[in-house]
C-alpha positions in Angstrom: 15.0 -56.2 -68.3 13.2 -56.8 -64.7 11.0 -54.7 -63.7 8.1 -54.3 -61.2 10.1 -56.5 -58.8 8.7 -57.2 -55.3 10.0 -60.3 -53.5 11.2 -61.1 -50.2 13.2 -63.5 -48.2 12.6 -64.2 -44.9 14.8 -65.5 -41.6 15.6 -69.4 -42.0 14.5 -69.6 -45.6 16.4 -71.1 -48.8 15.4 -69.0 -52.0 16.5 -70.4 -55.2 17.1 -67.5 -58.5 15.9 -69.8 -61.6 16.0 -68.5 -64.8 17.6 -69.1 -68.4 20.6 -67.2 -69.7 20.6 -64.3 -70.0 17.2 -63.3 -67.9 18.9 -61.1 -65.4 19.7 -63.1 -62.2 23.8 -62.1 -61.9 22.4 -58.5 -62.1 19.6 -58.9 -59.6 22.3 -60.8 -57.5 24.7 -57.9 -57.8 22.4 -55.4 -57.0 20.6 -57.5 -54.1 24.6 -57.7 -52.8 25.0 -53.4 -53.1 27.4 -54.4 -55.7 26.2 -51.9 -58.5 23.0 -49.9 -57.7 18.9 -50.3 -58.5 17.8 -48.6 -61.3 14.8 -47.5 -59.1 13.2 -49.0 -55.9 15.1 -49.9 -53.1 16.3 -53.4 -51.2 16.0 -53.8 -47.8 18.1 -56.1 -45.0 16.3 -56.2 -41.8 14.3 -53.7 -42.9 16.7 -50.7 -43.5 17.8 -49.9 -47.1 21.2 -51.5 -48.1 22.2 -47.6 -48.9 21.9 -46.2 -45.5 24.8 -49.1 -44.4 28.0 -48.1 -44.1 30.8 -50.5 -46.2 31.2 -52.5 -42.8 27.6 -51.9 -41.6 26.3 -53.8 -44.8 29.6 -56.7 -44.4 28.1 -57.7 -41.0 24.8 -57.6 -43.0 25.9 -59.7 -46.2 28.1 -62.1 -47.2 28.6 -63.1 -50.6 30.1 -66.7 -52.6 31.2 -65.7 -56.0 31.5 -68.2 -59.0 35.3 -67.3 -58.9 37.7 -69.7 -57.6 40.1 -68.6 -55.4 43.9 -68.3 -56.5 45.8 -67.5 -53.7 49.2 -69.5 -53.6 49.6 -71.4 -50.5 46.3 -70.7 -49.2 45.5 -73.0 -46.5 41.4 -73.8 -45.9 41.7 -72.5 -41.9 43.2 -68.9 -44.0 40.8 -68.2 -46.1 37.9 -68.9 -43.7 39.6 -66.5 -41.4 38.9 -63.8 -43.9 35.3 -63.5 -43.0 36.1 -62.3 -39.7 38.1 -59.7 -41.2 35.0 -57.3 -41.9 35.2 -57.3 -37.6 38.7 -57.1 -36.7 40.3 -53.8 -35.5 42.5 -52.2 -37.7 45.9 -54.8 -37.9 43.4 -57.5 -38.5 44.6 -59.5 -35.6 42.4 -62.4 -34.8 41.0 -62.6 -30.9 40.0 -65.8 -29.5 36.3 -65.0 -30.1 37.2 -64.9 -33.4 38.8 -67.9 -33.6 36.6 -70.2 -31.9 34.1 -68.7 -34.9 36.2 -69.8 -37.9 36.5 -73.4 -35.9 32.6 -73.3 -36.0 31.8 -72.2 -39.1 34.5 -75.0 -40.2 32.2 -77.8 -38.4 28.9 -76.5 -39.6 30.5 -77.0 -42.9 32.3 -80.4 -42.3 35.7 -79.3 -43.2 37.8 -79.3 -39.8 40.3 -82.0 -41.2 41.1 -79.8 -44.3 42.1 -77.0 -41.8 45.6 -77.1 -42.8 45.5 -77.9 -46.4 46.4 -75.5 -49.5 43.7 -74.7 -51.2 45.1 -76.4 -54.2 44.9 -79.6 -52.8 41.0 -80.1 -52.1 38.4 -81.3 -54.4 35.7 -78.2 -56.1 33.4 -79.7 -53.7 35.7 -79.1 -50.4 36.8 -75.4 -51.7 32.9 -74.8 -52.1 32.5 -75.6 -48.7 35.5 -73.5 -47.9 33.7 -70.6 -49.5 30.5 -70.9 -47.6 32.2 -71.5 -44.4 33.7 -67.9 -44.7 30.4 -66.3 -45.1 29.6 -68.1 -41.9 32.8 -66.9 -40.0 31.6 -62.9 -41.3 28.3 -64.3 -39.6 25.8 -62.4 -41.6 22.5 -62.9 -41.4 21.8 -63.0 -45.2 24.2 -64.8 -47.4 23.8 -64.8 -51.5 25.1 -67.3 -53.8 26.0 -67.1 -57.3 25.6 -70.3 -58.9 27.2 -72.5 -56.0 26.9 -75.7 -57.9 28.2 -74.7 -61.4 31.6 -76.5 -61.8 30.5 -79.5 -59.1 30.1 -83.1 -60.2 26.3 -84.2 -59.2 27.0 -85.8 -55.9 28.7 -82.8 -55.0 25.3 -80.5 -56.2 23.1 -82.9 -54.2 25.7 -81.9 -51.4 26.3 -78.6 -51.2 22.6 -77.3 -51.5 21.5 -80.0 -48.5 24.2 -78.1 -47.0 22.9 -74.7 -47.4 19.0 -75.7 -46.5 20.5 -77.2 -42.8 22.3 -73.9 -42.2 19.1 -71.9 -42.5 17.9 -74.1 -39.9 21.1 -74.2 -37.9 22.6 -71.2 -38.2 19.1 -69.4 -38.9 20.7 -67.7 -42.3 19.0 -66.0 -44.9 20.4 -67.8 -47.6 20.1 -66.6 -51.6 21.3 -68.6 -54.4 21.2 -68.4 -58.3 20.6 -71.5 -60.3 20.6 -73.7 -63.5 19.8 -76.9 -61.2 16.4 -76.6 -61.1 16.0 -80.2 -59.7 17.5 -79.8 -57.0 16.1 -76.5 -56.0 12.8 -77.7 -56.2 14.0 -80.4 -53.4 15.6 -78.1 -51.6 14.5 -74.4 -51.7 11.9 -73.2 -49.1 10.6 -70.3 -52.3 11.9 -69.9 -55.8 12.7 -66.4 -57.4 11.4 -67.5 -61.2 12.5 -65.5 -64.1 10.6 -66.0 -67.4 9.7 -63.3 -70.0 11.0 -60.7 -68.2 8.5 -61.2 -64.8 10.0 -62.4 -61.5 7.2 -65.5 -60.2 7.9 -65.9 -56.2 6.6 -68.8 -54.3 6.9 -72.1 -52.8 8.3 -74.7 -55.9 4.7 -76.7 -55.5 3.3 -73.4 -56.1 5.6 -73.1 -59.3 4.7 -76.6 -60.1 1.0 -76.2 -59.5 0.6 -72.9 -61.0 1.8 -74.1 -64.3 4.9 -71.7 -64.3 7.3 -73.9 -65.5 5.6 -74.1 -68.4 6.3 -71.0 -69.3 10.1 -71.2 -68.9 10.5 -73.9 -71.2 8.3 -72.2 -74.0 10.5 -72.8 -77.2 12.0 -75.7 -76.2 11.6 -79.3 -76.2 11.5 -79.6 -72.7 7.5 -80.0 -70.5 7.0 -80.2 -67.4 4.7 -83.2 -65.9 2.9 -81.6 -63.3 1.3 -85.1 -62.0 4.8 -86.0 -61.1 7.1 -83.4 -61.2 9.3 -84.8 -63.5 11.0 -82.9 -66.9 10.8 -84.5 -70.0 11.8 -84.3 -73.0 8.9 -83.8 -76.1 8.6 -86.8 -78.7 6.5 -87.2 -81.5 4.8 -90.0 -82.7 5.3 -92.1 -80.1 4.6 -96.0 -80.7 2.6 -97.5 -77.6 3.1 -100.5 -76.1 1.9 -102.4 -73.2 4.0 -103.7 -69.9 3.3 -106.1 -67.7 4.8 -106.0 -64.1 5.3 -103.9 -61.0 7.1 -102.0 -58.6 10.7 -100.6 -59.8 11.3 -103.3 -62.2 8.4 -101.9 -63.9 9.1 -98.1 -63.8 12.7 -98.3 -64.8 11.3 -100.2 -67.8 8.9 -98.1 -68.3 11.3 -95.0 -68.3 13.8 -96.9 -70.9 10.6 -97.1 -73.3 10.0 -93.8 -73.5 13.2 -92.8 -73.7 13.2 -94.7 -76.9 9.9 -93.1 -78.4 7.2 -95.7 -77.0 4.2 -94.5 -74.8 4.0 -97.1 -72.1 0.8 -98.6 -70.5 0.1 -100.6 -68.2 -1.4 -104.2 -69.0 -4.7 -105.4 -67.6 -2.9 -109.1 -67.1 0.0 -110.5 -69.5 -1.9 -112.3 -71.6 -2.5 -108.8 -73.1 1.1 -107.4 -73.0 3.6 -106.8 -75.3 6.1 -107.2 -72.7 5.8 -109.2 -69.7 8.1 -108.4 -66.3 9.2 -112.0 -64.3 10.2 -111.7 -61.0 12.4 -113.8 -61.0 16.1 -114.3 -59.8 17.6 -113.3 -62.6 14.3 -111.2 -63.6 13.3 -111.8 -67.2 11.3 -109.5 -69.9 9.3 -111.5 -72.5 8.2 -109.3 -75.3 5.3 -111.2 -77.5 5.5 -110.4 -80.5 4.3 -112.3 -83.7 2.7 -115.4 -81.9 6.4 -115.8 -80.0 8.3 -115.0 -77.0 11.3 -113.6 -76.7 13.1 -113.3 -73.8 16.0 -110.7 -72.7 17.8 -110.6 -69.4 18.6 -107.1 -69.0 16.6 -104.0 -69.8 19.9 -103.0 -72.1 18.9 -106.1 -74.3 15.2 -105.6 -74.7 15.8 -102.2 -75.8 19.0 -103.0 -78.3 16.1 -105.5 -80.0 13.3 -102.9 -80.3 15.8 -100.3 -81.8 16.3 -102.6 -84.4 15.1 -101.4 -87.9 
């Protein structure tokens, strides 16, 4: 269980929630939302505790993206964005053109104009997600949380939607929250991370994170390090062979990453009389591997490695 918690969120800022299953972060959402309540302590927005807003006092405070999809029958995109200005309509709901020319916004802030008068069963995950968010932008909150915004996107898609978020902070000057298993991307995105490991909440900046060694500590167990020279996650061999490459620039880093990935520890070779494996630059480009007092030569990276797996 958290405990101890003291973190913050400012105006303009993207905060990432990292942590592994089961470390708390739907329940810190929830009760960062006012969706069940603190065991002790309190949260504040804009300074005043959530409980001392009333039910619409804290919806023109917070907005909130569920995992959930959305189910409606013939629900078009322009529809459900128009719910987020429900939370400031008068008691028939009716829409006035203030309203309207919101929703229209915060439907090109998100890019989705075009899919205006589409059912929300015929856009991609992607274009619902940015559905979702453009709501929270039509209830035009200051703060808006996220519960795993990314989990059912394809990559592009993740890339996407977070890149999203970080311009609307700028923007729209949001307070945006979100919880995550995407921990690439958040550290290429997020202004802070919220970190969750052993029960302790780590807040700061991800070079911080990255610096401080914390990731370390969230992969204890596993076979997962962290490079903290490049910021890179990697996956722990044993007895790794070495071998020596010749070359340079990408050619040379894309080999070098297919190596490892087979269980070599690559270095770099003075010249190629002493490498194993010699980069051309050529047009086709060619790898030599000397081995044995002869050369072979492969055209593809896919080739040299299908060779060295041999037995």
């Amino acid at each position: 269980m958290l405990a101890d918690l003291n973190m913050s969120a400012a105006e303009c800022e993207l905060v990432a929630l990292i942590g592994r299953n089961g470390t708390g972060k739907s329940t810190l959402m929830r009760t960062v939302a006012g969706l069940q309540p603190a065991i002790s302590g309190e949260i504040k927005i804009a300074g005043k505790p959530i409980g001392q807003y009333s039910r619409n006092g804290l919806a023109g405070m917070l907005s909130i993206v569920s995992t959930e999809n959305v189910g409606v029958a013939h629900l078009t995109v322009k529809q459900l964005v128009s719910f987020g200005r429900f939370p400031h309509t008068n008691w028939i709901g009716k829409l006035t053109p203030e309203d309207v020319a919101l929703v229209e916004e915060a439907m090109l802030s998100t890019g989705i104009m075009p899919l205006g008068d589409k059912n929300l069963y015929e856009i991609s995950d992607g274009e619902r997600q940015k559905a979702m968010i453009a709501r929270t932008l039509a209830q035009d909150t200051p703060l808006i949380l996220l519960d795993e915004p990314t989990a059912f996107l394809d990559m592009p898609n993740k890339y996407e939607i977070i890149n999203l978020l970080h311009r609307l902070t700028r923007t729209r000057r949001k307070t945006i929250l979100f919880s995550t298993h995407d921990l690439n991307i958040a550290m290429q995105e997020a202004d802070k991370l919220w970190l969750i490991i052993d029960g302790i909440l780590h807040e700061g900046a991800p070079e911080d994170m990255a610096m401080n060694k914390r990731f370390t500590g969230m992969f204890a167990g596993t076979k997962i390090e962290f490079d903290d020279s490049n910021g890179q996650f990697n996956i722990v061999r044993k007895d790794m062979k070495t071998i020596t490459l010749s070359g340079d620039g990408k050619t040379f880093f894309w080999t070098g990453k297919a190596l490892e990935r087979i269980g070599f520890t690559v270095k770099k070779a003075d010249n190629d009389s002493h490498a194993d494996i010699v980069i051309s630059e050529t047009m086709p480009t060619v790898w030599t591997l000397n081995r044995c007092e002869k050369q072979l030569h492969f055209n593809s990276i896919y080739e040299l490695l299908d060779f060295l797996n041999l037995p």
